[in-house]
C-alpha positions in Angstrom: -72.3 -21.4 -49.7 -75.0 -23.2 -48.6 -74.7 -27.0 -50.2 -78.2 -26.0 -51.9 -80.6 -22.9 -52.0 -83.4 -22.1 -54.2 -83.0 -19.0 -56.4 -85.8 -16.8 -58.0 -84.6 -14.0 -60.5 -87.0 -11.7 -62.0 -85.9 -10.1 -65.5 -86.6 -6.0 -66.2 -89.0 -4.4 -68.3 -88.8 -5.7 -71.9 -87.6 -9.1 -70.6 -87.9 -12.5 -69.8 -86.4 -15.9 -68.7 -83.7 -15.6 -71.2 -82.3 -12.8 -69.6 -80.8 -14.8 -67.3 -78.7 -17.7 -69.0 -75.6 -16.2 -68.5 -76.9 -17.3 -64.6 -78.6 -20.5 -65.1 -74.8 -21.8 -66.9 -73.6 -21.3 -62.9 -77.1 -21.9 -61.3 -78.8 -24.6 -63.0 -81.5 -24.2 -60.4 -82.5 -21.0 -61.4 -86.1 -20.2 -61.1 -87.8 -17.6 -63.4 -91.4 -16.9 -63.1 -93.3 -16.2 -66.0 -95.7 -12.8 -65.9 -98.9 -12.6 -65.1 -101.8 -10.1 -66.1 -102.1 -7.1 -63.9 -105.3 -6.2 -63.1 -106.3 -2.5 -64.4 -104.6 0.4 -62.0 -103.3 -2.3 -60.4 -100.2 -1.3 -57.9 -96.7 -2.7 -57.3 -96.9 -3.9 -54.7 -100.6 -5.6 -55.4 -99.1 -7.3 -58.4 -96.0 -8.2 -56.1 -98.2 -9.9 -54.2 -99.8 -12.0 -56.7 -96.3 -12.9 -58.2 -95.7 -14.1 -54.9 -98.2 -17.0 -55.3 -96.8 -18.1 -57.7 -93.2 -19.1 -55.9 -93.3 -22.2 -53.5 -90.3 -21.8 -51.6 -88.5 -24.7 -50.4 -88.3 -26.0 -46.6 -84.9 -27.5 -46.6 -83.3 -24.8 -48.8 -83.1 -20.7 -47.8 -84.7 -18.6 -50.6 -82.7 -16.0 -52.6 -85.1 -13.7 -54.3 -83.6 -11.0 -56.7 -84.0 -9.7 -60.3 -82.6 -6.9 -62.4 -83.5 -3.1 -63.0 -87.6 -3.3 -62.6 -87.6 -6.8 -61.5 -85.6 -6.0 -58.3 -88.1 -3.3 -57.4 -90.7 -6.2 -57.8 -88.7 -8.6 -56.1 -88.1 -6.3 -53.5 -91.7 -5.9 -52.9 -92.5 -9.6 -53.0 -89.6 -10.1 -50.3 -92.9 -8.8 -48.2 -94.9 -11.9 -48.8 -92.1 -14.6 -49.4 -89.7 -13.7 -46.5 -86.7 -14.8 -48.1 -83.3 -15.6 -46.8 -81.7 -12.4 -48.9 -82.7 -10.1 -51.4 -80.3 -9.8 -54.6 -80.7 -6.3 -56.7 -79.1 -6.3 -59.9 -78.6 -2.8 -61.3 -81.8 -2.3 -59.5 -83.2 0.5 -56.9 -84.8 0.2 -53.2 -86.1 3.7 -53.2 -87.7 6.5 -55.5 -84.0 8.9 -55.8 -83.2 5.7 -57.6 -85.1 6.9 -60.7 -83.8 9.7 -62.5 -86.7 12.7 -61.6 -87.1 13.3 -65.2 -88.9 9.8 -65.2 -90.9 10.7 -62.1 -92.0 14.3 -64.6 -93.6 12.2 -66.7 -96.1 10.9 -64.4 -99.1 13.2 -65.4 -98.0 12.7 -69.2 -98.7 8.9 -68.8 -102.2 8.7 -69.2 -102.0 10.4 -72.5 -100.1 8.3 -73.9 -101.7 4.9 -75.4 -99.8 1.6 -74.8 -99.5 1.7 -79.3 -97.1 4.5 -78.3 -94.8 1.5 -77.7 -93.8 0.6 -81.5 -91.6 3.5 -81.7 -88.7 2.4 -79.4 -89.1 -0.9 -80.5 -88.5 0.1 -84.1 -85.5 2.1 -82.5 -83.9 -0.7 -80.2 -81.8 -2.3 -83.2 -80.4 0.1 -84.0 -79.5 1.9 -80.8 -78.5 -1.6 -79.9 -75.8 -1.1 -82.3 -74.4 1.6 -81.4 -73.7 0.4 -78.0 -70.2 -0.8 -77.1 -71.0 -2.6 -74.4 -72.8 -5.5 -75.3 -72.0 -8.3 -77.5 -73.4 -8.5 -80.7 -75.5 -12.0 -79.9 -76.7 -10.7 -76.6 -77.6 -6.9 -77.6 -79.7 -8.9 -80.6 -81.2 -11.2 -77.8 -82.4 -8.4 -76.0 -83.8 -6.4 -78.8 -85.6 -9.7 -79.4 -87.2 -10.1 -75.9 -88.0 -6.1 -76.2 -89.8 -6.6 -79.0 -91.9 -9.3 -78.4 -92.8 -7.8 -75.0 -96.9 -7.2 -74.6 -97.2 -2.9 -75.2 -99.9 -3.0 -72.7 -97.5 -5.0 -70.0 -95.0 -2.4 -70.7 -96.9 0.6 -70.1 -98.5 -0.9 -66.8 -94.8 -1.0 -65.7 -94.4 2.5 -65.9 -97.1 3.7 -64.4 -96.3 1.3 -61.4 -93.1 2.4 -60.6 -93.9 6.0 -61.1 -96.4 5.6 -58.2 -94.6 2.9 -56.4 -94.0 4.1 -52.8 -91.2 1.8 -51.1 -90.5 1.2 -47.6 -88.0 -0.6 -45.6 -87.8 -4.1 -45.2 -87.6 -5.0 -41.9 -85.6 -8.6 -41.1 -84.9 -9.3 -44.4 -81.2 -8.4 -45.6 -80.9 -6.4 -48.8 -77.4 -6.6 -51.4 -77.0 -4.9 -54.2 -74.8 -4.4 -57.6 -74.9 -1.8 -59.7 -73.1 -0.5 -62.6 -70.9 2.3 -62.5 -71.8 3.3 -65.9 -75.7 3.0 -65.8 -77.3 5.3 -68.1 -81.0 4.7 -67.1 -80.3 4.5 -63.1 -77.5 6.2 -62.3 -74.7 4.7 -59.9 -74.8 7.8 -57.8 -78.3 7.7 -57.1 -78.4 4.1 -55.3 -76.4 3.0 -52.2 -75.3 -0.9 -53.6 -72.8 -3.1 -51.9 -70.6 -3.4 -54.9 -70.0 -1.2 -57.8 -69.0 -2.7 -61.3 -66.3 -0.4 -63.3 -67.7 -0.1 -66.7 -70.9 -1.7 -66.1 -74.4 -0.5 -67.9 -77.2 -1.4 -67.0 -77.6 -5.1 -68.4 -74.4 -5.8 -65.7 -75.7 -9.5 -65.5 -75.2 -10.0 -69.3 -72.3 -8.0 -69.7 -70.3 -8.5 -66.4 -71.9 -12.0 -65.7 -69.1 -13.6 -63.6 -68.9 -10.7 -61.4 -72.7 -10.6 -61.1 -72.5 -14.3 -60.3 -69.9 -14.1 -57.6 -72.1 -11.4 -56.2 -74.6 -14.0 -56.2 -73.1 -16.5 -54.0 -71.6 -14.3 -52.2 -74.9 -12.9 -51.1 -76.1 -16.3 -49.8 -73.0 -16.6 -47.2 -73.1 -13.0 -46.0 
């Protein structure tokens, strides 16, 4: 591993720095931008390249850029602009068969429903929190924390941006991804990662951190 390298992680829909502890106790470095507003109708890989200006990557250190579930697909796109040393996806997707089609159905359905709409799974993420197995009782309540205090009108914007988001290759830039074997929301058999966890969700960074974080540096070697 490189003796130093900066690293950018980009949490998923409903998330946000926190996400990532169980990665800053190994990378201390760890950078995690904050938001920003997208701009009405504003596409993916638009508001990848505003993120972008936000990161000032280092000269003396390579750039790893990654994030989990949505913000891979983000990260993915602001590889584009940065030009980073690798990409990292963390039960994350690189093209459209990675979302389950019933989510690409509900395109035309989007519109009709108002950002409000919202408050109803977070009133339900307690307690289907709960009744997952997975995840530790602390973490699972951290999440349903960041989930609920996430902006309904930042949330819906998501999904309408990755239901219209059109990926291409990256050209030059090297790609590595983990993925969970178990993930409910994008399946394991619908992405082509580098490594598969055994019994992994989808919140593989929380639940499976150490394997996650070997991934990591692993990724910045390879």
């Amino acid at each position: 591993m490189p003796a130093s390298f900066q690293l950018v992680l980009l949490p998923g829909l409903g998330a946000d720095w926190r996400l990532f502890e169980p990665q800053r106790r190994v990378f201390p470095q760890i950078i995690v931008p904050w938001w920003i507003p997208p701009r009405r109708k504003e596409s993916l890989p638009d508001y990848a390249a505003r993120m972008s200006e936000t990161i000032t990557p280092t000269r003396d250190s390579p750039l790893v850029l990654g994030g989990v579930s949505f913000g891979g697909m983000l990260a993915y796109e602001m590889a584009r602009r940065l030009r980073p040393a690798v990409v990292v996806l963390i039960a994350s997707c690189r093209a459209r068969r990675g979302l389950r089609p019933i989510y690409r159905l509900g395109r035309g359905l989007l519109p009709l429903i108002p950002p409000i709409a919202w408050s109803i799974p977070k009133l339900l993420a307690a307690p289907a929190m709960r009744l997952s197995s997975r995840i530790p009782g602390g973490q699972g309540q951290l999440i349903v924390e960041m989930f609920k205090e996430m902006d309904n009108r930042f949330m819906h914007w998501i999904v309408g941006a990755l239901l219209d988001w059109r990926p291409t290759p990256l050209n030059g830039i090297p790609v590595r991804q983990i993925h969970g074997l178990c993930d409910l929301l994008i399946p394991a058999r619908r992405v082509d990662a580098d490594e598969y966890v055994p019994g992994g969700g989808h919140m593989i960074n929380v639940t499976h951190a150490e394997k996650v974080n070997e991934f990591i540096a692993q990724s910045v070697v390879s």
